[in-house]
VOTILUM-875009 format. One record per residue: x, y, z of N, C-alpha, C in turn; residue in one letter. Coordinates in steps of 0.02 Angstrom, whole numbers, padded with zeros to 5 digits, always signed. Each point is the difference from the previous one (the first is absolute). Example, Ala and Ser with C-alpha at 12.3 -4.5 7.8 and 13.67 -1.06 7.14 Angstrom:
+00660-00284+00390-00045+00059+00000+00045+00060+00000A-00018+00053-00036+00042+00059+00003-00039+00055+00037S
END
This chain:
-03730-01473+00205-00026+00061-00030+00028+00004-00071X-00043-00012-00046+00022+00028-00072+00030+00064-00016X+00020+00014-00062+00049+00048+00002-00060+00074-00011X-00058-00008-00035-00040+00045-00011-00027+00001+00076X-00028-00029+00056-00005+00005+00072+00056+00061+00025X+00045-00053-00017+00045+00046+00049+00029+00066-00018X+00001+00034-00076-00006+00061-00037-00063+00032+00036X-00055-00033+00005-00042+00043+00016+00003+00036+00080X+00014-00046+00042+00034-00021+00070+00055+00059+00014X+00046+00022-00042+00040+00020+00001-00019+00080-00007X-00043+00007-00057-00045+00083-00010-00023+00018+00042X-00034-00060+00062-00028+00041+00053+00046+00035+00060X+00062-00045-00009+00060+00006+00037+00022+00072-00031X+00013+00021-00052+00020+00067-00014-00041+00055+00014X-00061-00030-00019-00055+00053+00018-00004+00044+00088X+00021-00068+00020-00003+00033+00071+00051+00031+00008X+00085-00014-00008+00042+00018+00004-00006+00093-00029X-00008+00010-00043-00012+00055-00032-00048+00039+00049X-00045-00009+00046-00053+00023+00029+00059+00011+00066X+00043-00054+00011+00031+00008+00071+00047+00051-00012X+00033+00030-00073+00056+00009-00026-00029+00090+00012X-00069+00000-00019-00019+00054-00013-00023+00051+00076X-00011-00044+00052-00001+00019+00071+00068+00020+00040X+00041-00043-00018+00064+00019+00045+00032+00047-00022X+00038+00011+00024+00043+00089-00001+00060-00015-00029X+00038+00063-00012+00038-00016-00064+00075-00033+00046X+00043-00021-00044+00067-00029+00018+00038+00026+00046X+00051-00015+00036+00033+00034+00061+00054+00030-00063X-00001+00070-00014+00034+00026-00042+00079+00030+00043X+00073+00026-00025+00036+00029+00050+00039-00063+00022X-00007-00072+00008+00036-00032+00048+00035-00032-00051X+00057-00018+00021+00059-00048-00060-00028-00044-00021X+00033-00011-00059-00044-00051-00053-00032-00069+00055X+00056-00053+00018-00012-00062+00023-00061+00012+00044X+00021+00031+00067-00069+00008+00049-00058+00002-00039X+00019+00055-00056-00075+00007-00046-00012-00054-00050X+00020-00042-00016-00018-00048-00036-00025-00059+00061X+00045+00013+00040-00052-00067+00065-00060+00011+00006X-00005+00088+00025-00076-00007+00018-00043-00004-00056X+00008+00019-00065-00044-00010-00069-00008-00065-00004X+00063-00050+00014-00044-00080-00016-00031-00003+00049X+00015-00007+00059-00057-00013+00061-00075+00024-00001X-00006+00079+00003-00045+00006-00033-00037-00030-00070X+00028-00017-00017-00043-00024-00072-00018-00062+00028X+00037-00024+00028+00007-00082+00009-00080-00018+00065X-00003+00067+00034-00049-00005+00047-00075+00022-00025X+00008+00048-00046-00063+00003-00060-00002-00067-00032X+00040-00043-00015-00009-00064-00053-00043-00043+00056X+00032-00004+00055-00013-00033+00038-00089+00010+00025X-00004+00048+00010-00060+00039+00015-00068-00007-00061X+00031-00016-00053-00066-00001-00067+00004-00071-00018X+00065-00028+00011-00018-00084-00013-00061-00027+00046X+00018+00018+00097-00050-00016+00023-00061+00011-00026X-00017+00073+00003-00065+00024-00017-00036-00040-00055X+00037-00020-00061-00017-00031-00057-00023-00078+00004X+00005-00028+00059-00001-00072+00013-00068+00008+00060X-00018-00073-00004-00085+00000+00018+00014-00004+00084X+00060+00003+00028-00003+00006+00089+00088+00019-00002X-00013+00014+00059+00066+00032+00026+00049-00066-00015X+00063+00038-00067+00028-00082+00011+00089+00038-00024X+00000+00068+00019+00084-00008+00010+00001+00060+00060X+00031-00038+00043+00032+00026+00075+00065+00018-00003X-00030+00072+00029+00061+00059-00018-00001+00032+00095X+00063-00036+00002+00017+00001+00094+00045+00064-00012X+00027+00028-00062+00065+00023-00005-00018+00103+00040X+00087+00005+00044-00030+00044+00017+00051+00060-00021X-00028+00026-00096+00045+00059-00034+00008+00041+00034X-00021+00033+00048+00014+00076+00022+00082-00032+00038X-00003-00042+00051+00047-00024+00044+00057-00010-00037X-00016-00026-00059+00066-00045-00041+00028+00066-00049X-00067+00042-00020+00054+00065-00013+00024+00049+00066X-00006-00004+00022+00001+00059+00055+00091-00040+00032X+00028-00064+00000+00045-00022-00011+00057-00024-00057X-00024+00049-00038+00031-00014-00064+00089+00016-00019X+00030+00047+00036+00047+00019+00026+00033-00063+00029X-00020-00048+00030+00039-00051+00037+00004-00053-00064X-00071-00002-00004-00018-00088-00046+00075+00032-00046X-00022+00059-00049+00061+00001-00027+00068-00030+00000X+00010+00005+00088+00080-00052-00005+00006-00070-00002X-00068-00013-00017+00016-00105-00002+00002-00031-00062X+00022-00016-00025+00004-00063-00043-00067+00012-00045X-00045-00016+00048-00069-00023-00011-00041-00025+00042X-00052+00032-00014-00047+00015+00050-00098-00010-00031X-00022-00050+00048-00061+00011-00060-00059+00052+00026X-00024+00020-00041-00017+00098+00003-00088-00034+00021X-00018-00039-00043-00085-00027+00023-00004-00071-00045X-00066-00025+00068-00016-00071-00070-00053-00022-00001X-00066-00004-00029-00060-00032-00011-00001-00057+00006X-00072-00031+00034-00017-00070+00007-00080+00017-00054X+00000-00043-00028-00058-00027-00030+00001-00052+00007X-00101+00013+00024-00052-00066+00034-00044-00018-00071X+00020-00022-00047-00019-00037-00063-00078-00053+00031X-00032-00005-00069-00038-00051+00008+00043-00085-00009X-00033-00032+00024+00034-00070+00017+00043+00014+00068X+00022+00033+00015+00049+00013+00052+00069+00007-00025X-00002+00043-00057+00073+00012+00014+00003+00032+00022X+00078+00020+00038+00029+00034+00031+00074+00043-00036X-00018+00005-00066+00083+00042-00040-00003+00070+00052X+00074+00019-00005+00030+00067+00034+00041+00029-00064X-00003+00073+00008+00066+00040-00025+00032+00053+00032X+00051-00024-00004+00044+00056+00054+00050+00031-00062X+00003+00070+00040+00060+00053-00043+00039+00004+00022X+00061-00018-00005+00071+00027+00022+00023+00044-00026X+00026+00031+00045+00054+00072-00020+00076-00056+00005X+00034-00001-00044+00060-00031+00001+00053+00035-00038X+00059-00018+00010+00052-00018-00056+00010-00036-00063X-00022+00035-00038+00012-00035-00057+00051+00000-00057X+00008-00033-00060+00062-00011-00025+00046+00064-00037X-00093+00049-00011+00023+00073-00035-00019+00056+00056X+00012-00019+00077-00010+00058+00050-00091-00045+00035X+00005+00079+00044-00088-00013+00032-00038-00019-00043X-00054-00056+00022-00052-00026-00038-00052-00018+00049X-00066-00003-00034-00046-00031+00062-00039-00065-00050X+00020-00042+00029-00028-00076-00022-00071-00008+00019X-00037-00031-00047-00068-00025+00025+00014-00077-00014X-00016-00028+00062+00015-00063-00003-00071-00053+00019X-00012-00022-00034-00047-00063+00031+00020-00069+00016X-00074-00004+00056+00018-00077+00041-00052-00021-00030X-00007-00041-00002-00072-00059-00027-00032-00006+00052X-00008-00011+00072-00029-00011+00046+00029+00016+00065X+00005+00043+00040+00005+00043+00064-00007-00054+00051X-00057-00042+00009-00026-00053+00047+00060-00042+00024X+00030-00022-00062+00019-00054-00025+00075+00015-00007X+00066+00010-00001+00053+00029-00033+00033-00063+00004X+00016+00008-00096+00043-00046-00042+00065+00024+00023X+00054-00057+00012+00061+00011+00017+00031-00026-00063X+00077+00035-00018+00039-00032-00035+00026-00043+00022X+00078-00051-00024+00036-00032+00032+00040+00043+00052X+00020+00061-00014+00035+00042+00055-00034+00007+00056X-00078-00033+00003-00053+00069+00054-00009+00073-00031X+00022+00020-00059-00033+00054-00003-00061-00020-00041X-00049+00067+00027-00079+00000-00015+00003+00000-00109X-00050-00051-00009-00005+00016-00060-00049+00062-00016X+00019+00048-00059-00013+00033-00018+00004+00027-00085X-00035+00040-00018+00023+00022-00076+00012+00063-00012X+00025+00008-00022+00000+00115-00008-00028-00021-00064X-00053+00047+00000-00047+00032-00048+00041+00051-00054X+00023+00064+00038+00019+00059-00013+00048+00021+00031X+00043+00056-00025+00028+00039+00044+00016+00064-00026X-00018+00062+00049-00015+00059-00030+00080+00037+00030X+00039+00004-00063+00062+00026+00023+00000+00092+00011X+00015+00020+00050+00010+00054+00021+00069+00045-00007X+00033-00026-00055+00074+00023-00015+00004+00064-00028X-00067+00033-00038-00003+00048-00035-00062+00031+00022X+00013+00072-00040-00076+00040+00019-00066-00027+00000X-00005-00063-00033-00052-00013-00012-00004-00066+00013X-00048-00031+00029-00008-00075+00010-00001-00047-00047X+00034-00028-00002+00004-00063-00074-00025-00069+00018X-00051-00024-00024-00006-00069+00008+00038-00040-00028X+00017-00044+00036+00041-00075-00026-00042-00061+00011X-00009-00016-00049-00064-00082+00000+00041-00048+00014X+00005-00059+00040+00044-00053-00003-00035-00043-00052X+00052-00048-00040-00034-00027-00048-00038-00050+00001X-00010-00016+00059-00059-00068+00027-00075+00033-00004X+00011+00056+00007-00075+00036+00013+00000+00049-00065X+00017-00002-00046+00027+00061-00053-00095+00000-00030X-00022-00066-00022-00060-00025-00024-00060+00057+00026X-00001+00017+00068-00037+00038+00034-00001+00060-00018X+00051+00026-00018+00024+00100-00001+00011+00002-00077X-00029+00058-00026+00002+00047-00072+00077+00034+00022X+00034-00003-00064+00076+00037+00011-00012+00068-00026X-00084+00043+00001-00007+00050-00001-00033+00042+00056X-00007-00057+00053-00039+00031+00066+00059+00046+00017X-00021+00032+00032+00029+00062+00068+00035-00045+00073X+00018+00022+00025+00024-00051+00069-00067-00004+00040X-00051+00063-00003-00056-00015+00040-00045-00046-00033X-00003-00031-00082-00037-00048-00016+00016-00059+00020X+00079+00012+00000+00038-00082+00024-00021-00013+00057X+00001+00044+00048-00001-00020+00082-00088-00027-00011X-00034+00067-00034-00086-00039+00021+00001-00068-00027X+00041-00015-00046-00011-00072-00033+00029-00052+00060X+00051+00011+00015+00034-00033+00047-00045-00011+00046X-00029+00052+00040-00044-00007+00058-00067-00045-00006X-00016-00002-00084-00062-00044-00020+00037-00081-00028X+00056+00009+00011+00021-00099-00014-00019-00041+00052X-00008-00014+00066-00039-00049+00023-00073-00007-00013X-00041+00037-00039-00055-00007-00003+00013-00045-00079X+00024+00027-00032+00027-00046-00082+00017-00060+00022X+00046-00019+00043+00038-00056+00012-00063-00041+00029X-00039+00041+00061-00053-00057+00027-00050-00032-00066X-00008+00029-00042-00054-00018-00076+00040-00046-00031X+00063+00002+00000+00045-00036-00056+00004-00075+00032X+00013-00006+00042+00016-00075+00051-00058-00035-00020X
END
């Protein structure tokens, strides 16, 4: 996909988002910051999820994830380490199979939630340790009132250092479709 394709690709992706943005009800206002910053990415992350499909010519990202459950336990997840909150499969043309999963983790400046991609779900690349290869995209630190994106610098190319954390994440959520054009 060329870069004017995928600009255009991308407008329809906001367009809808804004339509989904404009139906749902307003923020869980009242609850401590963190809880409330979980459910704002999730939510967003399930609207991204929701207009990427729509925007593509057949059903091609599978969203098993089940938010009400994973907030409605949020009180516990809280005491782990890290925990991953949801993760998309996209059914690409050619057959790929890329995933992105969010972690709620520990990170180096407090809570963070990582968006991490696999290249192929089917298939899982191992390191020399056995652990799964992977890349973090992003990570939206939750240390302050306000959500801060952090770009890792492998993926920096992808994200404007004037987006919002919700442009980063929609961008994030639209890199396996970039990556499948680029190969």
């Amino acid at each position: 996909m060329d870069d004017g394709t995928y600009r255009s690709w991308r407008r329809q992706v906001d367009e809808r988002l804004e339509q989904l943005r404009s139906a749902s009800g307003a923020a869980s206002r009242g609850q401590p910051r963190l809880p409330r910053q979980i459910r704002a990415v999730m939510g967003q992350a399930r609207q991204i999820a929701e207009a990427v499909d729509t925007c593509l010519p057949s059903d091609a990202v599978l969203d098993k994830n089940k938010y009400d459950f994973v907030l409605s336990m949020l009180p516990q997840i809280l005491s782990f380490d890290d925990f991953v909150l949801c993760e998309y499969t996209y059914a690409l043309a050619g057959g790929a199979r890329p995933g992105i999963r969010l972690l709620l983790e520990l990170g180096p400046a407090g809570r963070q939630i990582s968006v991490v991609l696999f290249e192929d779900v089917r298939r899982w690349q191992v390191d020399r340790s056995g652990q799964k290869v992977s890349y973090q995209l992003l990570a939206l630190l939750l240390d302050r009132e306000e959500i801060t994106p952090h770009v890792a610098s492998e993926s920096a190319e992808y994200f404007e250092p004037a987006w919002d954390w919700r442009q980063h994440l929609c961008e994030a959520l639209c890199v396996p479709l970039r990556l499948l054009e680029e190969d």
